[in-house]
C-alpha positions as CSV (number, residue, x, y, z in Angstrom):
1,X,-189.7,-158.0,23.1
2,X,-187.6,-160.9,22.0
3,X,-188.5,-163.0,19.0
4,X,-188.7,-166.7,19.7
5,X,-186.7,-169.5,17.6
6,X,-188.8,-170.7,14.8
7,X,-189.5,-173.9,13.9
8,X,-188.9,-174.7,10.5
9,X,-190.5,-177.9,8.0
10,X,-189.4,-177.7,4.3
11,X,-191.2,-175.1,2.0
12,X,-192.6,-173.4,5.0
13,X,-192.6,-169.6,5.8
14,X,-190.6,-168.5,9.2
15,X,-193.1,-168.9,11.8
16,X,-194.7,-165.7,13.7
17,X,-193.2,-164.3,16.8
18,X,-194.8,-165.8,19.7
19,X,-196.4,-162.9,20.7
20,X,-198.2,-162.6,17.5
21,X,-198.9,-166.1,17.6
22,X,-200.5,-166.2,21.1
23,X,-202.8,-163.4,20.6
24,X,-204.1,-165.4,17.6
25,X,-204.3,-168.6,18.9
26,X,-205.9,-167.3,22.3
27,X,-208.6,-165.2,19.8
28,X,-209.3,-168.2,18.2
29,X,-209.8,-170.0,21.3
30,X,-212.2,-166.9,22.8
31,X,-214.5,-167.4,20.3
32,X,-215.6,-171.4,20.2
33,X,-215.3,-171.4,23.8
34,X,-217.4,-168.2,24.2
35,X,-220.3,-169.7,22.0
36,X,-220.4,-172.4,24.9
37,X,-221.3,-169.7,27.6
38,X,-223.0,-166.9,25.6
39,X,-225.9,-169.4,23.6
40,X,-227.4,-169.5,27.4
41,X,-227.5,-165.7,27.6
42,X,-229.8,-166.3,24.9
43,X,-232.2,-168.7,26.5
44,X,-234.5,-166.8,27.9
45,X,-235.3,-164.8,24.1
46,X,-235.2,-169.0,22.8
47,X,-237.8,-169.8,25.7
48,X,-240.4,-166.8,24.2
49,X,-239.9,-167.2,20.5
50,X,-241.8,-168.8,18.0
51,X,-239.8,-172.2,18.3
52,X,-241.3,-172.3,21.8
53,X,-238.9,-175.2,23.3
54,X,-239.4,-176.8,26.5
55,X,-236.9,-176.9,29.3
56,X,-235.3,-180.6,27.9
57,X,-234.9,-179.0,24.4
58,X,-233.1,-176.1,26.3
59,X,-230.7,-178.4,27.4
60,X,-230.1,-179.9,24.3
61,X,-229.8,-176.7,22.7
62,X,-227.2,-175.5,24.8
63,X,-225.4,-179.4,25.1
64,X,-225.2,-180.7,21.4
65,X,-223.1,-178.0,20.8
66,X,-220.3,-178.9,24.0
67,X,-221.3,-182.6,23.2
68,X,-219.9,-182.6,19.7
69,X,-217.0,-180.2,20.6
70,X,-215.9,-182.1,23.7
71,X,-216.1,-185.8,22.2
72,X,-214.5,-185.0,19.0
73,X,-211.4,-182.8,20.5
74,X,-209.1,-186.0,20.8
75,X,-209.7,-187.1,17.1
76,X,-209.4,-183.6,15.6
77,X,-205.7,-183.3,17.3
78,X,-204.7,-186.5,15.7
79,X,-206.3,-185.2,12.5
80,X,-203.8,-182.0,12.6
81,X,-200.8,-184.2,13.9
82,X,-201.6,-185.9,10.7
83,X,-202.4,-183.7,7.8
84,X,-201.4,-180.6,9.6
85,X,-202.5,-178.3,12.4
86,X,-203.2,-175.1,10.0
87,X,-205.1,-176.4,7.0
88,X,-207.2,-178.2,10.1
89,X,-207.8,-174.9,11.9
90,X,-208.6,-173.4,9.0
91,X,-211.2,-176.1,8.1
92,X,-212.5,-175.6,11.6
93,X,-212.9,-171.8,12.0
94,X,-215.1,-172.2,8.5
95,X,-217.1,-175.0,9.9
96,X,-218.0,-173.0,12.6
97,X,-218.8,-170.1,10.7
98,X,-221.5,-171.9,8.5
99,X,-222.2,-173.7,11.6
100,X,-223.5,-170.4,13.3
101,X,-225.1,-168.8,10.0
102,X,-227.8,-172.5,9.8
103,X,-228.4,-171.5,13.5
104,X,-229.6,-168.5,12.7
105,X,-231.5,-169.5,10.0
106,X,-233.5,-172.0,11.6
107,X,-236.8,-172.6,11.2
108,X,-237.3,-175.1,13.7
109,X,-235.9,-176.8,17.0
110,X,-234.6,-179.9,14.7
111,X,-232.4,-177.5,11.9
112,X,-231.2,-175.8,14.7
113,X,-229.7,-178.5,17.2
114,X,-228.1,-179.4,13.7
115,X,-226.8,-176.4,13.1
116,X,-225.4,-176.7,16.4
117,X,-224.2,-180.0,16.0
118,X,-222.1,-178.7,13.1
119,X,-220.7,-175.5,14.8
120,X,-219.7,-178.1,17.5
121,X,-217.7,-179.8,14.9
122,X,-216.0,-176.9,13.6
123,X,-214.9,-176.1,17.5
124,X,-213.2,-179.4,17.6
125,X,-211.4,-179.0,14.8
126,X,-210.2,-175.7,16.1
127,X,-209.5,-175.7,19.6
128,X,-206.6,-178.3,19.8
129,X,-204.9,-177.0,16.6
130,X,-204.4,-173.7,18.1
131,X,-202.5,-175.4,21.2
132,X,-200.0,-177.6,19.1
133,X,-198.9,-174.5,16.4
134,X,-198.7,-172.5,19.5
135,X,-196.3,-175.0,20.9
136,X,-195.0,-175.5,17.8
137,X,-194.1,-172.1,17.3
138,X,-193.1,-171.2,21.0
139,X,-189.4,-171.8,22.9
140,X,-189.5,-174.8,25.3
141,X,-188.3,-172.1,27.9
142,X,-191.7,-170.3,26.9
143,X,-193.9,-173.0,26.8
144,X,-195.3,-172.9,30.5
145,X,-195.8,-169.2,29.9
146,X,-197.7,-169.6,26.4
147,X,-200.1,-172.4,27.8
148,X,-200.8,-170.5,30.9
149,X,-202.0,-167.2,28.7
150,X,-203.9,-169.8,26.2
151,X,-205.5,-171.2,29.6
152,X,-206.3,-168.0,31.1
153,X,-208.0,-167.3,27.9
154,X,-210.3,-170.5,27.4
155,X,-211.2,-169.5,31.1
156,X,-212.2,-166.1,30.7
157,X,-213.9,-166.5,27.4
158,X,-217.1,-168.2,29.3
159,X,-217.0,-165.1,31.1
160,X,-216.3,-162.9,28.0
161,X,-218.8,-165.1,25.8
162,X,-221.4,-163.6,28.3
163,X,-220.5,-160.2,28.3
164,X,-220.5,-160.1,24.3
165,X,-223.6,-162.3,24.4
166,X,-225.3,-159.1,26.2
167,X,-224.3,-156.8,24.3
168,X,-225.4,-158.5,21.2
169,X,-228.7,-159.6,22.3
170,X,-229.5,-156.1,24.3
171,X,-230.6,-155.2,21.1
172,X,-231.2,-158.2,18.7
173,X,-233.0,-161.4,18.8
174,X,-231.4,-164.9,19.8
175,X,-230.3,-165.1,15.9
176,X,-228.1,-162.0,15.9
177,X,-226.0,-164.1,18.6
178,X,-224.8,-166.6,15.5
179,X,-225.0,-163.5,12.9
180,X,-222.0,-161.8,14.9
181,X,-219.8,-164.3,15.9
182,X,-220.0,-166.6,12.7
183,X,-218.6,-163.3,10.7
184,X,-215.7,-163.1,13.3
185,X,-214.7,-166.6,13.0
186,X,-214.4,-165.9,9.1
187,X,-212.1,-162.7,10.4
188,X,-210.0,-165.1,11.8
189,X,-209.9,-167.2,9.1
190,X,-208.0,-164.5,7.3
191,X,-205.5,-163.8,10.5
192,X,-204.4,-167.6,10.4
193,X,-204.0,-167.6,6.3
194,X,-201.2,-164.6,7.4
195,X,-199.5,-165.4,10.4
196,X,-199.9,-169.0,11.4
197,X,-196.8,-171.4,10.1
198,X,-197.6,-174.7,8.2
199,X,-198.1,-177.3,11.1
200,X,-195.2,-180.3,11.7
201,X,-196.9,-183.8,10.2
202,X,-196.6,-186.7,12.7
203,X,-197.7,-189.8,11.9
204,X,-201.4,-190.6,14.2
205,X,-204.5,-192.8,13.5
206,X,-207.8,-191.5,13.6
207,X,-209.4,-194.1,15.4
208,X,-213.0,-193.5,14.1
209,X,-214.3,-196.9,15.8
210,X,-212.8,-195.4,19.4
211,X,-214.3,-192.2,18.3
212,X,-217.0,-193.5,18.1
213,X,-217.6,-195.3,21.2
214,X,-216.6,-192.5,23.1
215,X,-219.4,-190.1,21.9
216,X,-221.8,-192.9,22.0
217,X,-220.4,-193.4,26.0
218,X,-221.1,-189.5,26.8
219,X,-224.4,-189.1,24.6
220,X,-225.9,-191.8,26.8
221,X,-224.6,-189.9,29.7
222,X,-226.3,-187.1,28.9
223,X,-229.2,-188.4,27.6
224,X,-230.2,-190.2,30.9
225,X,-229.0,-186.8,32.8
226,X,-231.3,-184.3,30.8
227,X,-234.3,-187.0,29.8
228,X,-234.3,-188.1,33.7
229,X,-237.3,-185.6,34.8
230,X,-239.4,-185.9,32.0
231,X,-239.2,-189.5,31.2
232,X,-238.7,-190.1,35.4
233,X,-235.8,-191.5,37.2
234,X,-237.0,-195.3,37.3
235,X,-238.4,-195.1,33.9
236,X,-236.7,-198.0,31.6
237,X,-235.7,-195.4,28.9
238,X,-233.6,-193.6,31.5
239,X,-232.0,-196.8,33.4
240,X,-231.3,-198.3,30.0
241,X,-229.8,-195.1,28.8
242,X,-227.4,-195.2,32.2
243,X,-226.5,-198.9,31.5
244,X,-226.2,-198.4,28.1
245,X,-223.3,-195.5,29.0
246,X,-221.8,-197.6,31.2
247,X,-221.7,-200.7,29.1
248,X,-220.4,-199.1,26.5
249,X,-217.2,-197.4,27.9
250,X,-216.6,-200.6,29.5
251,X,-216.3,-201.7,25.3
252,X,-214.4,-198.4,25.0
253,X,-211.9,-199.4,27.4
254,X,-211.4,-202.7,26.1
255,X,-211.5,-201.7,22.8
256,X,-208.6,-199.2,23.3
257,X,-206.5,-201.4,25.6
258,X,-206.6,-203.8,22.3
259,X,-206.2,-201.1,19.5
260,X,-203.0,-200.4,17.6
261,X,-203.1,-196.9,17.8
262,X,-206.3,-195.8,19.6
263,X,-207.9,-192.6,19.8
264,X,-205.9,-192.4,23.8
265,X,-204.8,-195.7,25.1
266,X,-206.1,-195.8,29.0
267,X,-202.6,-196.9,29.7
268,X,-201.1,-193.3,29.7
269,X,-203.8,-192.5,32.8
270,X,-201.3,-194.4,34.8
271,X,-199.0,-191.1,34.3
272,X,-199.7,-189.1,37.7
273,X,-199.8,-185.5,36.0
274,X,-202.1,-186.6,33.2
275,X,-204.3,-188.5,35.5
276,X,-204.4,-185.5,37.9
277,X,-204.5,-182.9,35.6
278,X,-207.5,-184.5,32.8
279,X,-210.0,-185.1,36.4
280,X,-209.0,-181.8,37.7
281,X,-209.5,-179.6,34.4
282,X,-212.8,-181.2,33.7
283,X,-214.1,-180.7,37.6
284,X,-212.9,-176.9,37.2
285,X,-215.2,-176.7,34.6
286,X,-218.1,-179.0,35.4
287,X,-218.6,-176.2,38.0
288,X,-217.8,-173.1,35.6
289,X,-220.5,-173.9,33.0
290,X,-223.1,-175.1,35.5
291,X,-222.6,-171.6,36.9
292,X,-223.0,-170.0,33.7
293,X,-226.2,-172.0,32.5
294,X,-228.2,-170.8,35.8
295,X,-226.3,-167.1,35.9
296,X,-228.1,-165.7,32.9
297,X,-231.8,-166.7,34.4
298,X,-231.2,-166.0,37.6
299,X,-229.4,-162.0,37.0
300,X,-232.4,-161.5,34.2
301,X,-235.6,-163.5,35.9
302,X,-234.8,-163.0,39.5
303,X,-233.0,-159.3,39.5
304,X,-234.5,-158.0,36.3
305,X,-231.3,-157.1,34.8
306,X,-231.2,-156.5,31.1
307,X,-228.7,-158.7,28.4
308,X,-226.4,-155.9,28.6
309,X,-226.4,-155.8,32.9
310,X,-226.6,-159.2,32.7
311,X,-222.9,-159.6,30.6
312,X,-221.5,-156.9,32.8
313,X,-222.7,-158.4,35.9
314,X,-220.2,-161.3,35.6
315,X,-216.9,-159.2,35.2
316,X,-215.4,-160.5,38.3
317,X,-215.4,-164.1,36.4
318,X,-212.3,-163.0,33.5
319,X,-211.3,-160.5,35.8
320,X,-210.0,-163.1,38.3
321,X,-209.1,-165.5,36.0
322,X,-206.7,-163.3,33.5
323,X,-205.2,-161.7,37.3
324,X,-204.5,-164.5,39.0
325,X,-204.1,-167.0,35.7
326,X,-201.0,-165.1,34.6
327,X,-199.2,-166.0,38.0
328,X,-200.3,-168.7,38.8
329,X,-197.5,-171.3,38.1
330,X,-195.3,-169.2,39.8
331,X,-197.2,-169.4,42.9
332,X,-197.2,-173.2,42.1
333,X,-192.9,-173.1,42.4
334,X,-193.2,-171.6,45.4
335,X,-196.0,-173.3,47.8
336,X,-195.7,-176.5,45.6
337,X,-198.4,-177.6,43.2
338,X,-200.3,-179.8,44.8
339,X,-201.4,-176.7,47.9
340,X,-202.3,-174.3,44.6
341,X,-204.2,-176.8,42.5
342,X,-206.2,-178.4,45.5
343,X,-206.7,-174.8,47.4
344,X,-207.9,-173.7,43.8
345,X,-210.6,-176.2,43.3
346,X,-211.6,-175.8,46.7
347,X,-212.2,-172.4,46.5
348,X,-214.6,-173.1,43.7
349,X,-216.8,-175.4,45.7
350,X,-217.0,-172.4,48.3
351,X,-218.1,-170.0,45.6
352,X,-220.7,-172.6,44.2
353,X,-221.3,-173.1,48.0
354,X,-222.0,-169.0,48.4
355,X,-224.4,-168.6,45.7
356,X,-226.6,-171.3,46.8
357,X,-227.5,-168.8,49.3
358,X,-228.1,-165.6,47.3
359,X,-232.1,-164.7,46.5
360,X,-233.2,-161.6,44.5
361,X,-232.7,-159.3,47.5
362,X,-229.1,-160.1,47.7
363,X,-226.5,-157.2,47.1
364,X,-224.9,-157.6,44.0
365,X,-221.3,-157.1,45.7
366,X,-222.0,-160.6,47.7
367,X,-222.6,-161.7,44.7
368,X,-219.8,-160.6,42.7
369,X,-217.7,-161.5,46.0
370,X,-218.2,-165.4,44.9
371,X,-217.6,-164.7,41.1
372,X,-214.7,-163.4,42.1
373,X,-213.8,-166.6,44.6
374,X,-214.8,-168.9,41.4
375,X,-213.0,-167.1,39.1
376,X,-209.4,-167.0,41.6
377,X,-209.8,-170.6,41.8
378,X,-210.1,-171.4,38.4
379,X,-207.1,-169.7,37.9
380,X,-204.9,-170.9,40.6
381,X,-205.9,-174.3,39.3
382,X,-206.2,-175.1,35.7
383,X,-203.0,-173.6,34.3
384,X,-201.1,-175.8,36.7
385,X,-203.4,-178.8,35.5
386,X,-202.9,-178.2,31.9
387,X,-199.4,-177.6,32.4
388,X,-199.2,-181.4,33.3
389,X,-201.6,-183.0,31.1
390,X,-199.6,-181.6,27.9
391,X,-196.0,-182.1,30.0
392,X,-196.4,-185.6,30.1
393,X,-196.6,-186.0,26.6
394,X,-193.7,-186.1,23.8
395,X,-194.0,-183.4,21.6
396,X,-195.1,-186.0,18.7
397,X,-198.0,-186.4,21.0
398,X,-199.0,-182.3,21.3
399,X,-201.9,-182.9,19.3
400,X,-203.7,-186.0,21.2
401,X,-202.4,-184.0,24.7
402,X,-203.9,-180.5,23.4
403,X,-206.9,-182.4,22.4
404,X,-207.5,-184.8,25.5
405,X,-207.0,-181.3,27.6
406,X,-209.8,-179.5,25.9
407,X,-211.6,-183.0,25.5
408,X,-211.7,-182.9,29.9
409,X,-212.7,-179.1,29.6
410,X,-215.6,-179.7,27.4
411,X,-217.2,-182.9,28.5
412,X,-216.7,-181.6,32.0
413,X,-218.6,-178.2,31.0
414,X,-221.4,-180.5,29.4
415,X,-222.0,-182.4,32.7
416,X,-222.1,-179.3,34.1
417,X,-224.8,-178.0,32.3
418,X,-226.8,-181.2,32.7
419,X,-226.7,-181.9,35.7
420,X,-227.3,-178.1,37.3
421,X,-229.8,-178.1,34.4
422,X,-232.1,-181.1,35.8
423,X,-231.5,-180.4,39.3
424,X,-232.7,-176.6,38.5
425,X,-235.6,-178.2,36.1
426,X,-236.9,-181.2,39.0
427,X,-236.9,-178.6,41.9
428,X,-238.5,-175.5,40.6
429,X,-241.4,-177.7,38.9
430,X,-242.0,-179.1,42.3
431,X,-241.3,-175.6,44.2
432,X,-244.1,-173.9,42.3
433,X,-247.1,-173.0,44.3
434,X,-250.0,-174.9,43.2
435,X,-251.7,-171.8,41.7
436,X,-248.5,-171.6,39.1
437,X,-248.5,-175.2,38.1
438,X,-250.4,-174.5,35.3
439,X,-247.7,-172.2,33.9
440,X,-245.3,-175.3,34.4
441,X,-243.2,-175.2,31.2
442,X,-239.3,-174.8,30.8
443,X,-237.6,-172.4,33.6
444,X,-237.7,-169.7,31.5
445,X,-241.6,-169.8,30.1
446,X,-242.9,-169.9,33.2
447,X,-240.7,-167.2,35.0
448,X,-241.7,-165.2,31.8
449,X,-245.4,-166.2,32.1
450,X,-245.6,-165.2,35.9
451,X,-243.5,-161.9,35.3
452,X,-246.5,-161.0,32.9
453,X,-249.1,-161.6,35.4
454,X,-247.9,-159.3,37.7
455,X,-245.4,-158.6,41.1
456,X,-247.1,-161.0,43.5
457,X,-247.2,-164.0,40.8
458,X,-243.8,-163.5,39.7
459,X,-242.7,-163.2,43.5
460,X,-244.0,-166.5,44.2
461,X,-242.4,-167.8,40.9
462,X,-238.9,-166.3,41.5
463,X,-238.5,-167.5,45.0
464,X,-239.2,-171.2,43.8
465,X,-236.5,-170.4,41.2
466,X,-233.7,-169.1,43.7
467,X,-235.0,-172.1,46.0
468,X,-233.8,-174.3,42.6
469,X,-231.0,-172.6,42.0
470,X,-229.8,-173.4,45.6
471,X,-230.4,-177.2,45.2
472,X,-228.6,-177.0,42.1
473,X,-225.5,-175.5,42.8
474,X,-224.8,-177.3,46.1
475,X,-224.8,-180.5,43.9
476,X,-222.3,-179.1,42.0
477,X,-220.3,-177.6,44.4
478,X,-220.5,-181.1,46.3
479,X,-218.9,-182.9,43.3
480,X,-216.4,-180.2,43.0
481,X,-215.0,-180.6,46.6
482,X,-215.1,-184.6,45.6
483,X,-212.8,-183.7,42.4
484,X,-210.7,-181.9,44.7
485,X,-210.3,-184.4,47.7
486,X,-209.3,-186.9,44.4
487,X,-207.0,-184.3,42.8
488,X,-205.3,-183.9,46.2
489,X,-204.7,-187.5,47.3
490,X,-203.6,-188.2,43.3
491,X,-201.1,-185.4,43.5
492,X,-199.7,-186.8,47.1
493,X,-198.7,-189.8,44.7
494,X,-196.7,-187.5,42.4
C-alpha cells in the first residue's frame, strides 16, 4: 500500500493516507445518501400509523429531505472552501444527527417534515465536504481513482440505504429508522475529529440571494409535480406554481449572470464536460430514486415480502454498481467516453423499460435481471460524468464542483421521486375497481386496507398498483433515454 503525498496548511496535522481517508469520506457519504432511499422502505409502517398521512404528505415526507439537501449542496461547498471543509463536515454530520432524533420524536406530520427539513440541511453540509478533503488529501495521479470509489459509493448507498432500512424496520417501527442512523452519524463524527486534515481556505461568497432563488426555483417545481393530482392539472394553484418556477429561474439566471461571485455563474455550462456531466448525473439518478420510491411498495404490497426480503431483494442494485463502478473509467480509455456514458444511460432506460412489465407473478430473477441492468448502467455512467464535472474546475473551485455534482444527484433524485410518485398516485386512483374507491387514500393505505379484506380484494387492488407502476416507470424511463440522446449529442461536441 503506498502512502499518498499530504497536503500541508500551517498548524495542521499530516493528512491521513488516502486509503484511510476514502473509506471515511465514502462512509460518510453512505449514510446521508442512504437516508434518501431507506425513509421509503419505511412508507408503508408511515402510511398505517397514527400520523395517518395521505399519499401527497408521502411525497413530501420523502422530498423535503432531498429538497433541502439537493438545493443547498452548492452553497455548503463554498461554505467549506471558505471557513474550511472539516469544521463544516463536522457541523453537518451533527446536524443530521439531531436532524434524525426530532424525526423520531414527532408527534405530528408538521414536526416531522421539519425534522426532515433539518436532517436535509445537515446532508448538505456534509456531502460536498467529503469530496474536496478527499481531493484534498489524494495525489492528482489518484484523483480519478478516489472519485470513482466515492461515486461508486453514493450509488450503492440507495441500494445499501434499503437493505439497512429492512433490517432496521423488520423489527422496529418507522422511528427506529432515525434512532439507528442518527447514532452512526455521531460515530462518524468521532472518525473525522481523528483522521480528517484541517481543510485548505479559498476565498468564495455565499451567495445567500442566489441561494435563495434556486430553492425557491425547485420548490415550485416540486410543488406543482406532487400538488398536481390533488389540486388537478388545470387548477390555478398548480399552473401558477409551474409559472411561478419558471419565472423565477429565469430571475435566477439573470441574477447570476449579473452577480460578482454567484452561487455558480451559468457561464461555466458553456464548458462541454460540466455541461455533459451535471445533465447526465442528475438523469442517472432521476431514474435511480424513482425506482427506489415504487421498489419498496411494490416487493412488500404486491409480493408480500417482509422489510428484511424487501432490503435483500435489491442486492443486484450495489452489486452492479461497486463491480462495474470500479472499472469503469478504464473501460472509458479504451472505447472512449462518450460509447460508455451514453451506452450506460441507455441501459437504464431499458431496465426502467423491463420493470414496467413485471406483476406479482413475475420471477424474482427477471426481476433482479433489470436491477442488475440499472445498476451496470449507473456504473458505466456516472463515474465518468463526475470525473468531468469536477475536472473542469480549478482546484480553488473543488468545493462549488463537489457541490454542483451532488447538487445534479440530488435534485435529479427529487424529480424522480415526484414525478414516479404522481404518475403512480393519478393511475392507481383511477385503476381501482369501483368497489375499492372507497378505500381510495395514499398507495399504501389502501393496498393495506384491501390486503385486510381478504385475497380477492387485495387481488384487484394489487393489479391496479402493478398497472401504476407500469405507467410510472415508462415515464421515467422515457426521460431517461431523452437525457441520454442529449448526453450523447453534447459529448459529440467534446
Amino acid at each position: 500500500m503506498s502512502v499518498q503525498s499530504p497536503v500541508l496548511i500551517p498548524s495542521t496535522p499530516r493528512p491521513a493516507p488516502s486509503r484511510a481517508m476514502l473509506a471515511l469520506m465514502s462512509s460518510c457519504v453512505v449514510v446521508v445518501v442512504a437516508m434518501v432511499a431507506a425513509i421509503n422502505l419505511a412508507l408503508p409502517k408511515l402510511s398505517g400509523s397514527g400520523l395517518h398521512p395521505n399519499s401527497t404528505e408521502l411525497l413530501w415526507i420523502v422530498d423535503a429531505y432531498i429538497l433541502v439537501f439537493g438545493c443547498l449542496l452548492i452553497p455548503a461547498g463554498a461554505l467549506g472552501d471558505r471557513i474550511g471543509r472539516k469544521g463544516v463536515l463536522l457541523t453537518g454530520l451533527a446536524v443530521f444527527a439531531a436532524g434524525c432524533l426530532s424525526c423520531a420524536a414527532a408527534p405530528n406530520i408538521t414536526v416531522l417534515l421539519a425534522g426532515r427539513v433539518v436532517t436535509g440541511l445537515g446532508a448538505a453540509l456534509v456531502m460536498p465536504a467529503t469530496l474536496s478533503l478527499l481531493m484534498q488529501v489524494t495525489p492528482p495521479e489518484r484523483r480519478p481513482h478516489a472519485i470513482a470509489t466515492w461515486t461508486a459509493a453514493t450509488g450503492a448507498a440507495g441500494a445499501l440505504g434499503t437493505l439497512g432500512g429492512g433490517l432496521v424496520l423488520q423489527w422496529l417501527p418507522w422511528q427506529g429508522l432515525f434512532l439507528v442512523i442518527g447514532p452512526l452519524a455521531l460515530l462518524l463524527v468521532v472518525g473525522v475529529m481523528r483522521v480528517a486534515p484541517r481543510g485548505e481556505r479559498h476565498p468564495a461568497s455565499l451567495d445567500l440571494i442566489g441561494t435563495v432563488l434556486l430553492a425557491a426555483t425547485v420548490f415550485a417545481l416540486l410543488f406543482a409535480i406532487i400538488e398536481g393530482p390533488d389540486h388537478g392539472w388545470s387548477s390555478v394553484l398548480v399552473l401558477g406554481s409551474f409559472a411561478a418556477a419558471a419565472l423565477l429561474f429565469a430571475v435566477f439566471i439573470a441574477y447570476a449572470l449579473r452577480a460578482a461571485h454567484p452561487i455558480f455563474d451559468p457561464r461555466v455550462f458553456a464548458i462541454t464536460r460540466l455541461r455533459t456531466g451535471t445533465i447526465g448525473v442528475a438523469a442517472v439518478f432521476f431514474g435511480m430514486f424513482a425506482l427506489f420510491f415504487v421498489n419498496a411498495q411494490y416487493l412488500q404490497y404486491a409480493r408480500g415480502y417482509a422489510p428484511l426480503a424487501t432490503g435483500l431483494a435489491i442486492l443486484p442494485l450495489p452489486v452492479g454498481m461497486i463491480v462495474v463502478s470500479r472499472r469503469s473509467l478504464a473501460i472509458a480509455r479504451r472505447f472512449g467516453t462518450r460509447t460508455v456514458v451514453t451506452s450506460g444511460i441507455v441501459l437504464i432506460a431499458a431496465g426502467l423499460a423491463a420493470l414496467s412489465f413485471v406483476t406479482s407473478a413475475t420471477p424474482y430473477a427477471l426481476y433482479g435481471l433489470a436491477l442488475l441492468a440499472i445498476s451496470t448502467g449507473a456504473g458505466l455512467s456516472v463515474p465518468s460524468l463526475s470525473t468531468g464535472i469536477m475536472a473542469s474546475l480549478p482546484p480553488a473551485r473543488a468545493g462549488m464542483g463537489s457541490g454542483l455534482n451532488s447538487a445534479a444527484r440530488e435534485i435529479g433524485s427529487a424529480l424522480g421521486v415526484a414525478v414516479v410518485g404522481t404518475v403512480l398516485t393519478s393511475h392507481f386512483t383511477n385503476a381501482l375497481p369501483a368497489s375499492l374507491q372507497k378505500l381510495a387514500g395514499s398507495t399504501s393505505q389502501t393496498l393495506g386496507a384491501a390486503q385486510r379484506l381478504g385475497t380477492a380484494v387485495h387481488a384487484q387492488a394489487v393489479s391496479a398498483f402493478t398497472d401504476a407502476m407500469a405507467s410510472g416507470y415508462r415515464v421515467i424511463a422515457a426521460i431517461v433515454l431523452i437525457a441520454a440522446v442529449a448526453v450523447a449529442v453534447s459529448l459529440g461536441d467534446a
